[in-house]
C-alpha positions as protocol buffer text, in pm:
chain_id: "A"
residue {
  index: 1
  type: UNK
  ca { x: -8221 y: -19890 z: -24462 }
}
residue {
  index: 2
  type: UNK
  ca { x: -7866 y: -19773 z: -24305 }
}
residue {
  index: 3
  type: UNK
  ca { x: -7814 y: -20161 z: -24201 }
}
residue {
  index: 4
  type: UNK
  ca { x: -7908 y: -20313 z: -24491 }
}
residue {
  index: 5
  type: UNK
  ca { x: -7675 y: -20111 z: -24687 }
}
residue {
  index: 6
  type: UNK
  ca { x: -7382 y: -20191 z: -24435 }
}
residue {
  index: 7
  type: UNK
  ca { x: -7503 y: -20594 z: -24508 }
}
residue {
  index: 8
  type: UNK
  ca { x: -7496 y: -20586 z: -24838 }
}
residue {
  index: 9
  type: UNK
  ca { x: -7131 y: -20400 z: -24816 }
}
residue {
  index: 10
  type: UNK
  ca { x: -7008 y: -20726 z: -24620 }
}
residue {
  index: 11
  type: UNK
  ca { x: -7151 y: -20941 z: -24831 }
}
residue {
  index: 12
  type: UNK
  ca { x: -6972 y: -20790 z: -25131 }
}
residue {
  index: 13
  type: UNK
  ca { x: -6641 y: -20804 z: -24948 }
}
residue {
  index: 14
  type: UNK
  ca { x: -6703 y: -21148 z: -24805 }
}
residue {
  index: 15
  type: UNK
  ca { x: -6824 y: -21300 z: -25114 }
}
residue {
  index: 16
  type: UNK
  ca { x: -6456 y: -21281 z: -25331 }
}
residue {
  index: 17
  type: UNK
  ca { x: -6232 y: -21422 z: -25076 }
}
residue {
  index: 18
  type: UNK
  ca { x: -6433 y: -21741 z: -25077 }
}
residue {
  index: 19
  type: UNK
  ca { x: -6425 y: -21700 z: -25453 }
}
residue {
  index: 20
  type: UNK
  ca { x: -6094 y: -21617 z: -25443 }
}
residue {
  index: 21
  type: UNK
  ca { x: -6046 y: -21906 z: -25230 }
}
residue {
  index: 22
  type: UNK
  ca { x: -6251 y: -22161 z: -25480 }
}
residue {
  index: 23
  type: UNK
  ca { x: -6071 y: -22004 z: -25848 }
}
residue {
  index: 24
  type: UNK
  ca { x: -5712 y: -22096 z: -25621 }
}
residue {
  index: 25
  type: UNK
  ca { x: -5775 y: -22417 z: -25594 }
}
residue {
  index: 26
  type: UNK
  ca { x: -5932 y: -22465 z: -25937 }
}
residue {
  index: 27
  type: UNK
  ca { x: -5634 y: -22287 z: -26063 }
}
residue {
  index: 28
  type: UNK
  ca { x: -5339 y: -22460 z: -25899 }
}
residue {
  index: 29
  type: UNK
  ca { x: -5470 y: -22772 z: -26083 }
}
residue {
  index: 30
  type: UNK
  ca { x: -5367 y: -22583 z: -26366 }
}
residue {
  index: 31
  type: UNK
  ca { x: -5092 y: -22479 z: -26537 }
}
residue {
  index: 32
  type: UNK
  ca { x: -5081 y: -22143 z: -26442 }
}
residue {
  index: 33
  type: UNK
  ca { x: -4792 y: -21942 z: -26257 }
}
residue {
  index: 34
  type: UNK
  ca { x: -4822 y: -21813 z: -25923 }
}
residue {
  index: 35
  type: UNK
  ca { x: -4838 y: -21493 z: -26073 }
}
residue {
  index: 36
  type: UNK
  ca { x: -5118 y: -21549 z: -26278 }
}
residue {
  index: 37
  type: UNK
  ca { x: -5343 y: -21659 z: -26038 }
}
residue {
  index: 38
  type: UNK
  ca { x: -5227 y: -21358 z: -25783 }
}
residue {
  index: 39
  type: UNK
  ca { x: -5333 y: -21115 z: -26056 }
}
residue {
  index: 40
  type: UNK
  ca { x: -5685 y: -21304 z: -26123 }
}
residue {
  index: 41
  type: UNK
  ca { x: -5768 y: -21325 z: -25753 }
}
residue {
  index: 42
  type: UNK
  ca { x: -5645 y: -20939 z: -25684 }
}
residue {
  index: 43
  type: UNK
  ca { x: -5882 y: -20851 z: -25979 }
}
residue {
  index: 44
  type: UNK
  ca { x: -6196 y: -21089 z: -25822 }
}
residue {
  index: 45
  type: UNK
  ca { x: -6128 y: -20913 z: -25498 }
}
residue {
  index: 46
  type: UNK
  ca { x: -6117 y: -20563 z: -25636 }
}
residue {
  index: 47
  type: UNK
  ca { x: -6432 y: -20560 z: -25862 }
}
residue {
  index: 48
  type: UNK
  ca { x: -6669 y: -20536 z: -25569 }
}
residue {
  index: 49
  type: UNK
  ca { x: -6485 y: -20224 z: -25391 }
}
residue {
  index: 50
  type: UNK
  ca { x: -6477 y: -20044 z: -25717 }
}
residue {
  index: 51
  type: UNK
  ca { x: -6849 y: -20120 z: -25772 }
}
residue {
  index: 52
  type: UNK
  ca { x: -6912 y: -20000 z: -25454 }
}
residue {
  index: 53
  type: UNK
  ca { x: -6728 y: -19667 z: -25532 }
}
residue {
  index: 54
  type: UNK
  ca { x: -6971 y: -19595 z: -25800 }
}
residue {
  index: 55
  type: UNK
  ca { x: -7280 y: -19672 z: -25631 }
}
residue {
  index: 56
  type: UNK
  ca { x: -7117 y: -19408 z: -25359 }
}
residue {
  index: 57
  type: UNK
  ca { x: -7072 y: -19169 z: -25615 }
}
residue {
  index: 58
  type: UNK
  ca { x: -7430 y: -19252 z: -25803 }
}
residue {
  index: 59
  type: UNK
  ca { x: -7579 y: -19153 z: -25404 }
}
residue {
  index: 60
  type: UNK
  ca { x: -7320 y: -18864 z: -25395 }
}
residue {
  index: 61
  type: UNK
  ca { x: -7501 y: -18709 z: -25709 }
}
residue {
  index: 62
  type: UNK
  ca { x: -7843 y: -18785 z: -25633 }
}
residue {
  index: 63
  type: UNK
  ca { x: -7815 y: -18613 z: -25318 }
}
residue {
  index: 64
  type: UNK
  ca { x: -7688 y: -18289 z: -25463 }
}
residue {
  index: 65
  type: UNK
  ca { x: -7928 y: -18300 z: -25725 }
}
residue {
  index: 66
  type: UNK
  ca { x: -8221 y: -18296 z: -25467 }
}
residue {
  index: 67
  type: UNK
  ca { x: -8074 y: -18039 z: -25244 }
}
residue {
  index: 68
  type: UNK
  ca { x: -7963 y: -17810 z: -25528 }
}
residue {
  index: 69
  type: UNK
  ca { x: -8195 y: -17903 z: -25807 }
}
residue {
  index: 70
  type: UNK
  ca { x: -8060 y: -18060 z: -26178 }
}
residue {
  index: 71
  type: UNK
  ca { x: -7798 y: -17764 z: -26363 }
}
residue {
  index: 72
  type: UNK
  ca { x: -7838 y: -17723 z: -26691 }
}
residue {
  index: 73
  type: UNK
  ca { x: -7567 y: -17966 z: -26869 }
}
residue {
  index: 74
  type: UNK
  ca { x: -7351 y: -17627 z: -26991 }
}
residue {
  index: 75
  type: UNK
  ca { x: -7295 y: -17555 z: -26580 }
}
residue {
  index: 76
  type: UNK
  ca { x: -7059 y: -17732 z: -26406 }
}
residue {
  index: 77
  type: UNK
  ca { x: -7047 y: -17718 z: -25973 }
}
């Protein structure tokens, strides 16, 4: 279970360079700025981390709630 997680974290990081690599060369054919396409291929690369830092926090919160049982909504830790 631990690997498969750490394999499916590559992946994800892995997966928008060669995007990133594909919308570049798509995108210098057309009539876009340099700083265009830096700002399209920052945002392709940085979907995947921040999707990651939910399902973190979604694992984070399950975990508590198992130890420490669900608080009524009013409480907060």
């Amino acid at each position: 279970m631990e690997y498969t997680f750490y394999i499916i974290i590559i992946g994800l990081l892995l997966s928008p360079i060669s995007l990133a690599y594909e919308v570049n060369k798509v995108f210098k054919s057309t009539l876009m700025t340099k700083e265009e396409i830096r700002r399209y291929v920052i945002i392709i690369c940085a979907l995947p981390i921040f999707g990651i830092v939910l399902y973190r926090q979604a694992e984070s919160r399950k975990r508590k709630e198992r130890y420490f049982g669900n608080k009524e909504e009013g409480q907060r830790w």
